[in-house]
C-alpha beads as a LAMMPS data file, in Angstrom:
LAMMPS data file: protein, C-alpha beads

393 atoms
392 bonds

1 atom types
1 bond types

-500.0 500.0 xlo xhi
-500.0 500.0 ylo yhi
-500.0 500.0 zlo zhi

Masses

1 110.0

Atoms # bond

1 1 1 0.000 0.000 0.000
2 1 1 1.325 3.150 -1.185
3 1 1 0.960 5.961 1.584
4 1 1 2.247 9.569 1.404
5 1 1 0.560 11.388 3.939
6 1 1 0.111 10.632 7.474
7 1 1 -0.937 12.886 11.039
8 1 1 1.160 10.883 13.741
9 1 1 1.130 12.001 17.240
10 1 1 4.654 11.801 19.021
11 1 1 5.181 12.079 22.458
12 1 1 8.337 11.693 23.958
13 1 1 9.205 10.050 27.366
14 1 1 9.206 11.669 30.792
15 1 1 12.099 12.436 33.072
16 1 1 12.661 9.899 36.084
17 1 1 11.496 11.860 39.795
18 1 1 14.792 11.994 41.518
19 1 1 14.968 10.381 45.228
20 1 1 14.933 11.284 48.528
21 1 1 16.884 9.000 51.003
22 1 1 19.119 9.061 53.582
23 1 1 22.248 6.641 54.133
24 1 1 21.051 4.499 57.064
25 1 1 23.989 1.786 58.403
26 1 1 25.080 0.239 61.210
27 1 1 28.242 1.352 62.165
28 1 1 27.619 5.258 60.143
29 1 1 25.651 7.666 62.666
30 1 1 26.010 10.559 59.636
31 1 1 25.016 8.979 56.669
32 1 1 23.613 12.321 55.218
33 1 1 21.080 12.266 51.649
34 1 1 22.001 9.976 49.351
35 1 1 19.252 10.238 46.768
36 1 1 20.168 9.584 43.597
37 1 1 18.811 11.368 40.235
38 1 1 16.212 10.244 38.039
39 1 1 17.032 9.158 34.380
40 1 1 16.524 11.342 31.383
41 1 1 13.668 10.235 29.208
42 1 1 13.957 8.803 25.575
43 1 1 13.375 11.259 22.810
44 1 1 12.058 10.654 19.099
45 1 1 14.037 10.721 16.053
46 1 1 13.293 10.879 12.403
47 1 1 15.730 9.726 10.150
48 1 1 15.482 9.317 6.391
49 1 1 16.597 5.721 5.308
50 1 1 17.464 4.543 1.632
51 1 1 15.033 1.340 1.127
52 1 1 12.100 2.903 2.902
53 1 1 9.490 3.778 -0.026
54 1 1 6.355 5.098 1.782
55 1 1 4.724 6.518 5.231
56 1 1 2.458 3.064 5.010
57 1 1 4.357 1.726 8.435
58 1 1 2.325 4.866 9.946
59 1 1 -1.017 4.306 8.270
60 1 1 -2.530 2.457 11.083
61 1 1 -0.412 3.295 13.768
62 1 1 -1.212 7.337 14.945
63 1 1 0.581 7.151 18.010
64 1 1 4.009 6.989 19.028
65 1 1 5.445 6.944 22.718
66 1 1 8.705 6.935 23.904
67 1 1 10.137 4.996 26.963
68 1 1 10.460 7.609 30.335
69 1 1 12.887 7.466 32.624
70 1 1 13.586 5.572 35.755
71 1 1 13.465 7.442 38.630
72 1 1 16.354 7.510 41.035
73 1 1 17.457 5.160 43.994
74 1 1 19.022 5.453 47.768
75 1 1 22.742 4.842 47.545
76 1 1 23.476 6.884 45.171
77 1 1 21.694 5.317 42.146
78 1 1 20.707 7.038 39.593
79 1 1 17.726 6.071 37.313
80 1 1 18.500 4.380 33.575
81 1 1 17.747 6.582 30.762
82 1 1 15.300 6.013 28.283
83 1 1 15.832 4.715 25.123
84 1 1 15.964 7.113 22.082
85 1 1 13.070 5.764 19.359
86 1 1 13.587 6.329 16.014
87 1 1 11.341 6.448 13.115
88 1 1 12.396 5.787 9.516
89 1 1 11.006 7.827 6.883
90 1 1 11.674 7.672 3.362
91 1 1 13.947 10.494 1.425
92 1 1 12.120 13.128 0.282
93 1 1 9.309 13.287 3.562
94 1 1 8.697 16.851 4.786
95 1 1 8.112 17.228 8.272
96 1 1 5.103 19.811 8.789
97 1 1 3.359 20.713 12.384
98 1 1 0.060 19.980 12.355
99 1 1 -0.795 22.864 14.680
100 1 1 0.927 25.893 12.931
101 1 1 1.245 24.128 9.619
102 1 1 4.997 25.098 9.162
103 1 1 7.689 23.025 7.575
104 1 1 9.590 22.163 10.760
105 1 1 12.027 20.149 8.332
106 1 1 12.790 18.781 4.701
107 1 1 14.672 15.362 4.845
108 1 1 16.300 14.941 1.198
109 1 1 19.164 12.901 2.010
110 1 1 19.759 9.682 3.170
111 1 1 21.075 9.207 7.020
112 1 1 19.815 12.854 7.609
113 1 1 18.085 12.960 11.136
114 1 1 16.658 14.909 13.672
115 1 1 14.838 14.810 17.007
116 1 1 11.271 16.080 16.529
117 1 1 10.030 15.261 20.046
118 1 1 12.560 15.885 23.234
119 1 1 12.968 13.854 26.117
120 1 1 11.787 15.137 29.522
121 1 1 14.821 16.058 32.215
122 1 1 15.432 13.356 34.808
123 1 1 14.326 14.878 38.640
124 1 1 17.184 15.485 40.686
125 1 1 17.821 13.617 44.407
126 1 1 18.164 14.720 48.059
127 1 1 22.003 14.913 47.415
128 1 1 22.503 17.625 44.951
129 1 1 20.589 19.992 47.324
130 1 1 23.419 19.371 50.472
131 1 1 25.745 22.194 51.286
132 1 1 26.981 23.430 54.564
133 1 1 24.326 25.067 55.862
134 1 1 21.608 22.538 54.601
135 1 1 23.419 19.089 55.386
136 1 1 20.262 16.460 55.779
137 1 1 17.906 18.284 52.522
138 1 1 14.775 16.053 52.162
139 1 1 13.473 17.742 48.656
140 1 1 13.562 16.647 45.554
141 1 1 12.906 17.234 42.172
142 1 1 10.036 15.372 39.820
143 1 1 10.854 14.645 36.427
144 1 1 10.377 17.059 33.134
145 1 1 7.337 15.991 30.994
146 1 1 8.419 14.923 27.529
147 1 1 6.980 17.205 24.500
148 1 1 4.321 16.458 22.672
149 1 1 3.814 17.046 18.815
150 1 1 1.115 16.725 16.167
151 1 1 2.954 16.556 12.952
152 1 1 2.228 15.785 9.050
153 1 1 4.508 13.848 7.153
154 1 1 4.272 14.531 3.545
155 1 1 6.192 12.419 0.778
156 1 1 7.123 14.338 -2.380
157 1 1 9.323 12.122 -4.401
158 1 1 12.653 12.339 -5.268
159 1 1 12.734 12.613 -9.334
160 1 1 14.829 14.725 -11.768
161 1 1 11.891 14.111 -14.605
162 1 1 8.239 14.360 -14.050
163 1 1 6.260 12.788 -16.304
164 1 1 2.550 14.691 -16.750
165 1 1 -0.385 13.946 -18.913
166 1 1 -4.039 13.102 -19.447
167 1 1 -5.279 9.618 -18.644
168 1 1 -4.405 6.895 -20.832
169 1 1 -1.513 9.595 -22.711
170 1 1 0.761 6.960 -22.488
171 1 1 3.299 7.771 -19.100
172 1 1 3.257 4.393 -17.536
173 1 1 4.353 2.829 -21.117
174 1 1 7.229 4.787 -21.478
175 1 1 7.934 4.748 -18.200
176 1 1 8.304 0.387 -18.602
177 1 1 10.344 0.822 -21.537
178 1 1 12.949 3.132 -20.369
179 1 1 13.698 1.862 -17.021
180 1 1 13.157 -1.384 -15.266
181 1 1 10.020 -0.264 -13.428
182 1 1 7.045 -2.170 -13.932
183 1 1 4.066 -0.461 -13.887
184 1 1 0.611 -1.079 -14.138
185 1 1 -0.333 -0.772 -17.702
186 1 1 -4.466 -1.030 -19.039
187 1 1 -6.913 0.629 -21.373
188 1 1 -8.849 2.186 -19.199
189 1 1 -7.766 5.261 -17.269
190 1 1 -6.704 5.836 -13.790
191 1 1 -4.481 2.616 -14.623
192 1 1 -1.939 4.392 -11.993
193 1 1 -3.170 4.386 -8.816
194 1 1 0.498 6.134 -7.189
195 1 1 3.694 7.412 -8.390
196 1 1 5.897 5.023 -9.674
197 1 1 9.835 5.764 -9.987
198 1 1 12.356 4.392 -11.895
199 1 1 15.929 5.044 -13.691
200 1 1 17.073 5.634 -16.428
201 1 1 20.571 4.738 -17.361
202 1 1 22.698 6.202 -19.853
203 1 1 26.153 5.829 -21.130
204 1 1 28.164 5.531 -18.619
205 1 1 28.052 7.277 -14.924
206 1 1 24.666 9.331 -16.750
207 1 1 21.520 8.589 -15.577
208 1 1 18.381 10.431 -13.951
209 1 1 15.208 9.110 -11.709
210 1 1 11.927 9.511 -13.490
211 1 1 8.384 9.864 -11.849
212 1 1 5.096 8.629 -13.222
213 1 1 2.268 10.979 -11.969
214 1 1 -1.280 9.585 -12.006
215 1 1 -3.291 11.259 -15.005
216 1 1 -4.371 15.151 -14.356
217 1 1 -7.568 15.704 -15.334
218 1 1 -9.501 19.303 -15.672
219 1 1 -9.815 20.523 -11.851
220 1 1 -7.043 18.485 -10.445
221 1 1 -5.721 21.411 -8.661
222 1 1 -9.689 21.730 -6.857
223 1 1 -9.143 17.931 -5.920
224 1 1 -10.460 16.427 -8.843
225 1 1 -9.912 13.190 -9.693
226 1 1 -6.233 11.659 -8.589
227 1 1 -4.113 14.326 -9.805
228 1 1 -4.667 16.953 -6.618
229 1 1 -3.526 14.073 -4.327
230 1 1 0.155 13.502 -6.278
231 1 1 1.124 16.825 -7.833
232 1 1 3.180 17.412 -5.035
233 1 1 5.214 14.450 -6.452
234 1 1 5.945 16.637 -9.262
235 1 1 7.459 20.194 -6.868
236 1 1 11.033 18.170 -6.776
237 1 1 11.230 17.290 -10.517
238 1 1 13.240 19.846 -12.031
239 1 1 12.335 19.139 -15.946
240 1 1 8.400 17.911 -16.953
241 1 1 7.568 15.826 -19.826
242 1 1 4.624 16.383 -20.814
243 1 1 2.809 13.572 -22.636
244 1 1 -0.169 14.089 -25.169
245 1 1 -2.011 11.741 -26.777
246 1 1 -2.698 12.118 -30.616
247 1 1 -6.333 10.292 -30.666
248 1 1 -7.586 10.058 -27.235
249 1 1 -10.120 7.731 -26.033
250 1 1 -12.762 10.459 -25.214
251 1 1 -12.763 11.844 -28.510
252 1 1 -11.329 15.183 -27.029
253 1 1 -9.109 17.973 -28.829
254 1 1 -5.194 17.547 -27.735
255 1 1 -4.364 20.859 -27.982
256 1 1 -7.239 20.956 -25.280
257 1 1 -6.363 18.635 -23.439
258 1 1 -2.258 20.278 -23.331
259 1 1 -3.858 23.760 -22.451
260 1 1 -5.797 22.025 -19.744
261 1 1 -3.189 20.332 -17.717
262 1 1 -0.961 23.804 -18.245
263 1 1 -3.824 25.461 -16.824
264 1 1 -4.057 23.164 -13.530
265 1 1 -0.145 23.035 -12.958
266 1 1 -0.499 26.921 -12.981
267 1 1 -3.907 26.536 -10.398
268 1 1 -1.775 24.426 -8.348
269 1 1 1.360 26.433 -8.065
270 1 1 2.729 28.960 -10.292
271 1 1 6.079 27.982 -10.504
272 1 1 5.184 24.612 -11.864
273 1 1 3.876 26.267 -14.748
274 1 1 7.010 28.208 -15.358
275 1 1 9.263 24.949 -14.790
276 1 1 11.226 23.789 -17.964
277 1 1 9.167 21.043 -20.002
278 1 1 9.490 19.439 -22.454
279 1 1 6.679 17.800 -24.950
280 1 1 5.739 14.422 -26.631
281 1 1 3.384 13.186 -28.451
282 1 1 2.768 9.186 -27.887
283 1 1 1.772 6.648 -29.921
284 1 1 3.689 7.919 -33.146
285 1 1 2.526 4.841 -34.847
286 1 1 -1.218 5.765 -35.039
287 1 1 -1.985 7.391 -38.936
288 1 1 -2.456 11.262 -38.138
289 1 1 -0.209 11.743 -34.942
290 1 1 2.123 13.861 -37.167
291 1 1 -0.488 16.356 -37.856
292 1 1 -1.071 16.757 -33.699
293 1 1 2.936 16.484 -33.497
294 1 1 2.971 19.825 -36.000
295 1 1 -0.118 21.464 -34.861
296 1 1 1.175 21.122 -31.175
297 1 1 4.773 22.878 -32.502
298 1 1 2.812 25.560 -33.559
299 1 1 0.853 26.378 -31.040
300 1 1 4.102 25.877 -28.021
301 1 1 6.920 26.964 -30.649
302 1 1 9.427 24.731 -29.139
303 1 1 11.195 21.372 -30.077
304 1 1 7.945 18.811 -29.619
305 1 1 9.183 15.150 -29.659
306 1 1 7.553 12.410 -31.343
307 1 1 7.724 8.591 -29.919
308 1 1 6.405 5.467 -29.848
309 1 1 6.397 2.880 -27.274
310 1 1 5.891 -0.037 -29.865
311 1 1 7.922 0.596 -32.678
312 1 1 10.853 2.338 -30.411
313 1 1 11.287 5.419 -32.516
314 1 1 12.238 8.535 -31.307
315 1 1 13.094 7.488 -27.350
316 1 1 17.101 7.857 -27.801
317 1 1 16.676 11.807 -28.992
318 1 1 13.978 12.527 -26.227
319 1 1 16.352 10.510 -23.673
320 1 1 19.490 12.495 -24.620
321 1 1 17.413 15.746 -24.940
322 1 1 16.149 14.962 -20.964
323 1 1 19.430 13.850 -19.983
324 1 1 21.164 17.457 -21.738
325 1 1 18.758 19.406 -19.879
326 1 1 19.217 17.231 -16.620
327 1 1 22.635 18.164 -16.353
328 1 1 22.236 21.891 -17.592
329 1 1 20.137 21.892 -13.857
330 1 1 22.539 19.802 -11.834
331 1 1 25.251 22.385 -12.735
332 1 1 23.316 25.591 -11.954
333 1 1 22.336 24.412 -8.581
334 1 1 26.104 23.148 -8.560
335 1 1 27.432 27.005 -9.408
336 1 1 24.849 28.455 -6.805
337 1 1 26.198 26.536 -3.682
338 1 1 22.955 24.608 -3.336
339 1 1 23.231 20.790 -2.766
340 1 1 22.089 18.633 -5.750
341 1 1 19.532 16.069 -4.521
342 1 1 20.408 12.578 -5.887
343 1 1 17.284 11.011 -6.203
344 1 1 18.710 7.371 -7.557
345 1 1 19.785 6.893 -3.669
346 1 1 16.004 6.628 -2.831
347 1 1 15.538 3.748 -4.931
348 1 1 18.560 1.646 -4.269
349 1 1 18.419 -0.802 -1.601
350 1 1 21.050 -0.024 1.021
351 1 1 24.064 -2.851 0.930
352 1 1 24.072 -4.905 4.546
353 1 1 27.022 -5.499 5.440
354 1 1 27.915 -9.137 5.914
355 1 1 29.266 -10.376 9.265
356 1 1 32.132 -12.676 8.710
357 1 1 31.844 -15.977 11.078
358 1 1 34.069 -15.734 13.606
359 1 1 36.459 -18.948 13.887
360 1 1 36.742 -21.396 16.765
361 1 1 40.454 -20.627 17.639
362 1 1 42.272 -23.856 16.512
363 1 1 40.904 -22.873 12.832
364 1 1 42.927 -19.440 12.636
365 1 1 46.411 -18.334 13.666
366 1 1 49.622 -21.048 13.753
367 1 1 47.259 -23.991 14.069
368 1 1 45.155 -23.749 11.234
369 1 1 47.450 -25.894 8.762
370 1 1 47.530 -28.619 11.723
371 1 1 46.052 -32.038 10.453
372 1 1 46.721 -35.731 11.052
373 1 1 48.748 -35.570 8.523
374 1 1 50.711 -32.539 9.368
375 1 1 51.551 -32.331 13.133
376 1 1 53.256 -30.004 15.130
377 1 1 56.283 -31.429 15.165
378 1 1 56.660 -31.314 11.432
379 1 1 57.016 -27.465 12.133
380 1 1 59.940 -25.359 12.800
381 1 1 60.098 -21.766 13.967
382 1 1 62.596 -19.403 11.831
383 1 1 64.478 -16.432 12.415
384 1 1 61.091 -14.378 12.920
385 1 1 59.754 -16.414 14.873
386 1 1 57.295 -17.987 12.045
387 1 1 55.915 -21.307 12.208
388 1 1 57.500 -22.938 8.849
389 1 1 56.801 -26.355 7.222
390 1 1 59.605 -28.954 6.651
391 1 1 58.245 -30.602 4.187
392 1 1 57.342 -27.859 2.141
393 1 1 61.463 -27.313 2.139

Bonds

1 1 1 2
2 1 2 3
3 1 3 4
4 1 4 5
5 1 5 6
6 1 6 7
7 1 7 8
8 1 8 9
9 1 9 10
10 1 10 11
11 1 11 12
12 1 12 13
13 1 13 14
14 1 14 15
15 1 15 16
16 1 16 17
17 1 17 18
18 1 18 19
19 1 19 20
20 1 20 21
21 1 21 22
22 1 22 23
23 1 23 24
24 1 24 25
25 1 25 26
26 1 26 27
27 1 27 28
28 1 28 29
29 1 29 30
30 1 30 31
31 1 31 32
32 1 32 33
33 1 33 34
34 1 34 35
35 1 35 36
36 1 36 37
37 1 37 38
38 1 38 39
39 1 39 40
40 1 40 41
41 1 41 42
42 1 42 43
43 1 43 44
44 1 44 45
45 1 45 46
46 1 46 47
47 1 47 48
48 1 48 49
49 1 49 50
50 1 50 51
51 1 51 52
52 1 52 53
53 1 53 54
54 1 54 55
55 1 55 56
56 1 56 57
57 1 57 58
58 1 58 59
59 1 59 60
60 1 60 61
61 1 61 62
62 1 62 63
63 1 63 64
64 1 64 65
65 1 65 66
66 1 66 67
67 1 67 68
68 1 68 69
69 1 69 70
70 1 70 71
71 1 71 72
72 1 72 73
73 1 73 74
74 1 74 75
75 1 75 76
76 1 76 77
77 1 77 78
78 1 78 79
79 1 79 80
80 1 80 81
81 1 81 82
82 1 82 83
83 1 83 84
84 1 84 85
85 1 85 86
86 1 86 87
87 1 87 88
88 1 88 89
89 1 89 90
90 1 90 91
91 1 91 92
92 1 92 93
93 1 93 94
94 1 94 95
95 1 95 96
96 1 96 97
97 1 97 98
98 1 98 99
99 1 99 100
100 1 100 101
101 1 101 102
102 1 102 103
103 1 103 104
104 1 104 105
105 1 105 106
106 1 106 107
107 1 107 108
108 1 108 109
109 1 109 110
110 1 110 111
111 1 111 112
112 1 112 113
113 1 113 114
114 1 114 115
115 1 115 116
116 1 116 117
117 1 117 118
118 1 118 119
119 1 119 120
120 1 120 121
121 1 121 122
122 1 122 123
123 1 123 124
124 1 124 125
125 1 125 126
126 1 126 127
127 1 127 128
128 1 128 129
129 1 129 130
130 1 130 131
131 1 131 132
132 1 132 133
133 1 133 134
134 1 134 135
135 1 135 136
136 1 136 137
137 1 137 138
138 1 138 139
139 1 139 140
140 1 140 141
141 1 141 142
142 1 142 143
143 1 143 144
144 1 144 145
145 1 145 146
146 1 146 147
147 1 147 148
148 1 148 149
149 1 149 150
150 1 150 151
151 1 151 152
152 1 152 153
153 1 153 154
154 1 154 155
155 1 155 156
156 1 156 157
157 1 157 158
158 1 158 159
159 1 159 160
160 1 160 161
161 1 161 162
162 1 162 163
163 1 163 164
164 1 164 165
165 1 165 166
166 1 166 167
167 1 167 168
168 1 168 169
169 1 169 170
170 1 170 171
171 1 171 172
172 1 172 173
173 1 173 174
174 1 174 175
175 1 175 176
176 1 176 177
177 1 177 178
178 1 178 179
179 1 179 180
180 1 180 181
181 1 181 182
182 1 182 183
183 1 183 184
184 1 184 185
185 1 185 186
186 1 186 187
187 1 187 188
188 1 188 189
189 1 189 190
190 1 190 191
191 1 191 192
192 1 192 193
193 1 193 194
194 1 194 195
195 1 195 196
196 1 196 197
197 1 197 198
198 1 198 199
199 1 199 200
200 1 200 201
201 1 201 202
202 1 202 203
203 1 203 204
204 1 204 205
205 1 205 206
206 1 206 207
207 1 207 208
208 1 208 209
209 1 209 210
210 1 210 211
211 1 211 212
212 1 212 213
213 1 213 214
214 1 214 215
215 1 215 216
216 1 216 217
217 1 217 218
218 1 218 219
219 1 219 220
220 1 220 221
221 1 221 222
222 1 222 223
223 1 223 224
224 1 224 225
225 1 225 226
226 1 226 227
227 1 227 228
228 1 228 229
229 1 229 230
230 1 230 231
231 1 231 232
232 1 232 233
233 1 233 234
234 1 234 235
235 1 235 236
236 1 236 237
237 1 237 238
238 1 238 239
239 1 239 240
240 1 240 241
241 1 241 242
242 1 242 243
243 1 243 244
244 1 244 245
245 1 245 246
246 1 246 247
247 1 247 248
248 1 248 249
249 1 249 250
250 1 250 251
251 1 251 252
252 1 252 253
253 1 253 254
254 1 254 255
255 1 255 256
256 1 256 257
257 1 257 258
258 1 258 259
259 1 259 260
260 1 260 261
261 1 261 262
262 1 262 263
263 1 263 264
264 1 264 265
265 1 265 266
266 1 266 267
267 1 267 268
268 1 268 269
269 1 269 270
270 1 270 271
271 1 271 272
272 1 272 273
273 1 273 274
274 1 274 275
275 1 275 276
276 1 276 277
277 1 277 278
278 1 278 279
279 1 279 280
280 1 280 281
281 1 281 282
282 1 282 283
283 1 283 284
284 1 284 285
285 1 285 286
286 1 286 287
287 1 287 288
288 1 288 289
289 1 289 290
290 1 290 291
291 1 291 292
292 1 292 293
293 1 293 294
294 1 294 295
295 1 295 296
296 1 296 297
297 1 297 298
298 1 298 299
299 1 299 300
300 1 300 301
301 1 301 302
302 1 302 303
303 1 303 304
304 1 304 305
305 1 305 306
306 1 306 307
307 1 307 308
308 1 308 309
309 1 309 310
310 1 310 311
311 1 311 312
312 1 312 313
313 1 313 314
314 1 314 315
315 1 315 316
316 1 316 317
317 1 317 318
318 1 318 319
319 1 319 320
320 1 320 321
321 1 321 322
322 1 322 323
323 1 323 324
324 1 324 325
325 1 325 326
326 1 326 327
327 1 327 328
328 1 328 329
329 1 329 330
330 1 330 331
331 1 331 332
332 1 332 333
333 1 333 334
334 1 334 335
335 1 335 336
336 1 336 337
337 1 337 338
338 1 338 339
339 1 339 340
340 1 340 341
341 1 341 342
342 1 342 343
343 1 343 344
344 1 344 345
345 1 345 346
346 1 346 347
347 1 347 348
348 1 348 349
349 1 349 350
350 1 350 351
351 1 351 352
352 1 352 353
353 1 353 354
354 1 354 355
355 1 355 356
356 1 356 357
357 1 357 358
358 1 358 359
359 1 359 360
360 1 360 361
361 1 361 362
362 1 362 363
363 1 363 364
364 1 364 365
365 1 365 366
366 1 366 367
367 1 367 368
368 1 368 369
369 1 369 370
370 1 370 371
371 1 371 372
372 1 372 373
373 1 373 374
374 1 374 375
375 1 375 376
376 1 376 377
377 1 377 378
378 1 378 379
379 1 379 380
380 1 380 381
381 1 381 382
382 1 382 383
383 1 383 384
384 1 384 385
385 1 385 386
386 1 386 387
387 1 387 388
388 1 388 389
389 1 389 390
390 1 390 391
391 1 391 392
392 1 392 393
């Protein structure tokens, strides 16, 4: 189940009560205080994590609570912290307050982390309040509460290419044929039901991470349809490609139906409208898509590609035309100090490393070439102090 926004509830754990006691033995008529202070409670921490792909691990779960304290002892024992929890979050997840409704933070990278809910302070004992004139204090202090915080996580994938278009423009197709992603592909729209990802590689090091949006329809920016629910998928994507059918299904106009979707990224936020784009028309091998291919050159006056997913023409110009334009942005953000977001990291799986079986001692060291048929005695130590075989001389 693909989920990319969730209202969690975090509350972090509460500070141990520090102790009041005094040192009673036999033998030690002055014991004096000897309350010890309560522990610190556990705080929450969100950390992005390569491999994690949605917020569905908080879908059903609203409510997280961390471990408090434990509060202090006699004999100068102090109470065991709590235990820090920490929540994994996919790449990309921005970290809103459900209260104010201000980013509190953006987590693009992966390993980036932060504590979004503090740990209460543990209570202190009896014996940080002695001093000379107060030798035998009896106070103490309670615990700190932990905080408490209603936040919004909101997942807005990682992707250098958006692709955009109508239902059923073809986005999912080309998406299959120029990575390995595999997405659901029918004749009927709304085939997409989230954003799918995948990469496309290149010659060499080159490559870039593509997004599949679910189809925009008219009003997608009102919350029509599937499209006002996953254009925030598309505020990351630096470069759109914009795919228009030649002969859609519904018998409407394509130049309509490319003003339209202009028209809701513009609704939606302005500066997706202004983003750089580039456009295809699909299905090249349909009789007539050359007339939509020219009209829509006319109308845009810009370079309008035309593929096709079944015949394979056209996809190596429009891939080295995305990939030209994908590094024109990677070095402007480069030249203006701003860190370029490497959105192929989200869909890698991290590497585990493997723990090497440790060896029962008489397997490693000296000893491991000792056999029945090659004894200790058949070994001689030389000038270094080397075990050395005899019969290998």
């Amino acid at each position: 189940m693909f989920v990319d926004r969730v209202l969690i509830e975090l509350r972090a754990g509460k500070g141990g009560d520090g102790c009041s006691s005094m040192r009673r033995e036999k033998y030690v008529p002055r014991g004096g205080p000897d309350g010890g202070d309560g522990g610190d409670g556990a705080s929450i921490v969100l950390e992005a994590r390569v491999g994690v792909n949605s917020l569905a691990a908080y879908a059903n779960q609203r409510l997280f609570r961390a471990t408090k304290g434990q509060p202090g002892q006699g004999s100068l024992r102090h109470g065991k912290k709590g235990r820090d929890q920490k929540l994994l979050v996919p790449p990309g997840t921005t970290v809103i307050d459900a209260d104010q409704h201000f980013v509190i933070k953006d987590m693009k990278h992966h390993g980036e982390q932060f504590v979004i809910a503090k740990g209460g302070k543990g209570g202190r004992g009896n014996a940080h309040f002695k001093n000379s004139v107060n030798r035998s204090p009896r106070e103490c202090t309670p615990g700190d509460e932990g905080e408490t915080r209603f936040v919004i996580l909101e997942l807005k994938s990682i992707a250098d290419v958006g692709l955009i278009g109508k239902p059923n423009a073809g986005k999912s197709t080309l998406l299959s044929c120029i990575t390995s992603a595999r997405p659901e592909i029918a004749d009927y729209p709304f085939t997409t039901k989230h954003p799918n990802l995948g990469i496309v590689e290149l010659s060499g090091e080159r490559s870039f991470v593509v997004a599949d949006i679910p189809g925009l329809i008219e009003g997608a920016s009102e919350g029509v349809g599937l499209g006002h629910e996953f254009l925030r998928h598309v505020e990351r994507a630096g470069l759109l490609i914009h795919l228009v059918e030649p002969f859609p299904a519904d018998q409407t106009d394509p130049l309509e139906n490319y003003r339209a979707i202009r028209t809701e990224l513009q609704e939606y936020d302005p500066s997706l409208a202004q983003r750089d784009q580039i456009i295809v028309v699909s299905k090249a091998e349909l009789e007539g898509a050359n007339h939509v291919h020219q009209a829509l050159e006319a109308e845009t006056n810009q370079v309008v590609h035309l593929v096709s997913a079944i015949e394979g023409s056209g996809m190596s110009d429009l891939l080295e035309a995305v990939m030209q334009k994908v590094d024109a942005r990677r070095s402007e953000l480069i030249a203006a100090g701003e860190q370029v977001i490497d959105g192929r990291e989200s869909l890698r799986e991290p590497v585990k490393a493997v723990k090497k079986k440790r060896l029962p001692p008489h397997l490693h060291g000296p000893t491991a070439a000792l056999s029945n048929e090659m004894q200790a005695k058949d070994f001689e130590l030389d000038s270094d102090s080397n075990p050395t075989n005899e019969a290998s001389q």
